[in-house]
C-alpha positions as CSV (number, residue, x, y, z in Angstrom):
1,X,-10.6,-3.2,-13.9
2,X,-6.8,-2.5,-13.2
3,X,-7.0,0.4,-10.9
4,X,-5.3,-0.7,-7.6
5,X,-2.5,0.7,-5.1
6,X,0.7,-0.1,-5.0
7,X,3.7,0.7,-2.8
8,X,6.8,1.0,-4.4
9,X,9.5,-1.6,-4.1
10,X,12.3,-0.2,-6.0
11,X,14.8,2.2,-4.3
12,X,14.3,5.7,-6.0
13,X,17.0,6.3,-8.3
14,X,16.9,9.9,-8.4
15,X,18.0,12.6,-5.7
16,X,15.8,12.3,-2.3
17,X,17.9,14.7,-0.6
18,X,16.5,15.8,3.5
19,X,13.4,18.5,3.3
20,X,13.6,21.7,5.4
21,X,11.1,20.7,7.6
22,X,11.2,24.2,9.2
23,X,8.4,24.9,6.2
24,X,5.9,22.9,8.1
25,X,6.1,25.2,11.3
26,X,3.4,27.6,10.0
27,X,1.0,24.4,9.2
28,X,1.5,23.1,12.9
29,X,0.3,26.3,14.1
30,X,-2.5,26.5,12.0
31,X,-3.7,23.4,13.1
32,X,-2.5,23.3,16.7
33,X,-4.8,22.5,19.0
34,X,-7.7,22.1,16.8
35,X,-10.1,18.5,16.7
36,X,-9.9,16.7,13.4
37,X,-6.4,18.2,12.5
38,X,-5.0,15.0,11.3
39,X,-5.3,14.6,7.8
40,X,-5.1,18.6,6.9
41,X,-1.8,18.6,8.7
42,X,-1.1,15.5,6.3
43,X,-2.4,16.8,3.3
44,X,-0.6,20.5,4.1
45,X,2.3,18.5,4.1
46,X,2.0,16.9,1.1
47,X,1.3,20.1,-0.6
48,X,4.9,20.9,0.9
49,X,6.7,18.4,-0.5
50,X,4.8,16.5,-3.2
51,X,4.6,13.4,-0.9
52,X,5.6,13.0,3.1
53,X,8.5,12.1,4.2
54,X,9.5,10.0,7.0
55,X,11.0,12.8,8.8
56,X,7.8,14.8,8.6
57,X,5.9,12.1,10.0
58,X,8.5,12.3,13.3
59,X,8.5,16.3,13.3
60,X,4.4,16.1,13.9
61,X,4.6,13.4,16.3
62,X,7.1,15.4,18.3
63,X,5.9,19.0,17.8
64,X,2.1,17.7,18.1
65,X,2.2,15.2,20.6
66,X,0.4,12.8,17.8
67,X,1.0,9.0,18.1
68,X,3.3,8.4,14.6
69,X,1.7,4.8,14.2
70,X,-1.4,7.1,14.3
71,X,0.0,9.0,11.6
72,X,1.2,6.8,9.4
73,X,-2.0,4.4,9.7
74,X,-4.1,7.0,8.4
75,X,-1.2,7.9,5.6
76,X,-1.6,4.7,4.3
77,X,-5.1,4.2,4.5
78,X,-6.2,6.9,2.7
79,X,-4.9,6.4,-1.6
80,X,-4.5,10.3,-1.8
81,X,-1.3,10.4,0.5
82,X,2.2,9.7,-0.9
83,X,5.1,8.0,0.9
84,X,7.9,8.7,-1.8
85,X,8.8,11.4,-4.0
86,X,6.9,11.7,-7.6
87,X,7.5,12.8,-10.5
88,X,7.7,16.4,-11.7
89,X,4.7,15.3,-14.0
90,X,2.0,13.0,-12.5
91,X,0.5,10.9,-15.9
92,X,-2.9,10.1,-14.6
93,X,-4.8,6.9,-17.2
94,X,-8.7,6.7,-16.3
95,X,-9.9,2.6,-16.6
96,X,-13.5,4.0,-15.8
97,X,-16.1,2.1,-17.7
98,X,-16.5,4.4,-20.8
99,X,-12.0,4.4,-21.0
100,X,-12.0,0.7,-20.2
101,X,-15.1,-0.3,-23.3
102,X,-12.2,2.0,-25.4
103,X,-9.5,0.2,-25.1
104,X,-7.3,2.1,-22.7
105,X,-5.3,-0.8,-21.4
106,X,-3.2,-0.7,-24.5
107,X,-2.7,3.2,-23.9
108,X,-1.4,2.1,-20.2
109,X,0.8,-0.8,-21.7
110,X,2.2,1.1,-24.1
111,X,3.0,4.5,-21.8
112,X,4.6,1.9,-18.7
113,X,6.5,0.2,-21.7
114,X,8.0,3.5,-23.1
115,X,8.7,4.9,-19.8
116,X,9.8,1.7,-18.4
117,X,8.3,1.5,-15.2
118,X,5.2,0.4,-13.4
119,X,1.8,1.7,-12.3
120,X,2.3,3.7,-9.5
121,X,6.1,4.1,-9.9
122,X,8.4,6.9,-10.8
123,X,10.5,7.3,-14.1
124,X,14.3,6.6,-13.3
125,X,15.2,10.4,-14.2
126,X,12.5,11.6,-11.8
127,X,10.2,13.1,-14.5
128,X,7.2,11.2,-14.7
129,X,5.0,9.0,-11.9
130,X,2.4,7.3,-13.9
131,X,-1.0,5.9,-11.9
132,X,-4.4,4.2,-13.1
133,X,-7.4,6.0,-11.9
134,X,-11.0,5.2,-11.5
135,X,-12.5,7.7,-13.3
136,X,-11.3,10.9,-14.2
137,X,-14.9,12.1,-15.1
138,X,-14.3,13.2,-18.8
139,X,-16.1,10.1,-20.4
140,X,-16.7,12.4,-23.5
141,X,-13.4,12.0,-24.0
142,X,-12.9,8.4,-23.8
143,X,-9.8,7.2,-23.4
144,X,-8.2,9.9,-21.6
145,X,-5.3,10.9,-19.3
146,X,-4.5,13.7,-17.2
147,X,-0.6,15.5,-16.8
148,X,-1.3,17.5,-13.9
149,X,-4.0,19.5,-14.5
150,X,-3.9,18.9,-18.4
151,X,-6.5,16.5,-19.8
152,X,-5.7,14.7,-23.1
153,X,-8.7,12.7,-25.1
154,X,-10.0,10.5,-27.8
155,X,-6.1,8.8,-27.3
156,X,-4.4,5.9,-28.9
157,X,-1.4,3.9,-27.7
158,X,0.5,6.2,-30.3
159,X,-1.0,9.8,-29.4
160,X,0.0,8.9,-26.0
161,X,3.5,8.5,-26.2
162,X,3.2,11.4,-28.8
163,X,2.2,13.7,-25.8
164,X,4.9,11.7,-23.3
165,X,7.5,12.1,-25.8
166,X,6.7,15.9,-26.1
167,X,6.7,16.5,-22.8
168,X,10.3,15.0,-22.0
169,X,11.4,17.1,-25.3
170,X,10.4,20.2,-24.0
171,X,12.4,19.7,-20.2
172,X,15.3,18.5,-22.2
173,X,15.8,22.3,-23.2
């Protein structure tokens, strides 16, 4: 199985310009003061931002009283937190059992050829972050991919960059 986490070691090459962290002053009140508040303040943050930035990690310490190793040990524990910036379109490729038996390792080699990057990074032009799953649960549909909350089945190597291809076409307009 290839499904396993990695933390990107490139520098991003596309704009990570400071957040307005003043958006995450209505989630600290929410969660002020309550037990267990730790990962929904995360994940409220992510939600934010599409990942969570360094700075956001200090603002909760401070405004919170939180211990930021505290914060950050349960930001990278946890697979569903991101530490850098993803793409506008998040390219999720299912290796469950009934992808795996049909071949979708060839779909992933072809879609981290064409978009020249690798699992778990981010597309130089800051369009596309492509990640191996588990299972997306649409076996049916064997191989299959996810663009957000689009599901594409029954791929090949070629349908897949067909769909990748498409996509970039329509943002080029």
């Amino acid at each position: 199985m290839r499904v396993k986490r990695l933390h990107q070691s490139k520098t991003l090459k596309y704009s990570t310009s400071e957040v307005d962290l003043s958006l995450m002053d209505p989630l600290i009140e929410k969660f002020r003061n309550k037990q267990g508040n730790l990962i929904p303040l995360l994940q409220g943050t992510q939600a934010l931002y599409g990942y969570i930035p360094y700075s956001a990690f200090v603002k909760l310490s401070k405004d919170l009283g939180l211990n930021l190793n505290e914060l950050y040990g349960v930001a990278t524990f946890y697979a569903q937190f991101r530490l850098q910036p993803v793409g506008k379109y998040m390219i999720k490729v299912c290796h469950g059992t009934a992808c795996h038996v049909q071949n979708v390792s060839a779909i992933t080699d072809a879609l981290l050829d064409h978009l020249e990057i690798e699992d778990g990074e981010t597309t130089e032009d800051g369009l596309f972050t492509l990640e191996t799953v588990a299972c997306l649960g649409c076996c049916s549909l064997a191989p299959v991919m996810m663009i957000d909350d689009e599901t594409y089945g029954k791929l090949d190597p070629k349908k897949a960059l067909k769909i990748i291809k498409e996509v970039r076409r329509k943002n080029q307009n």
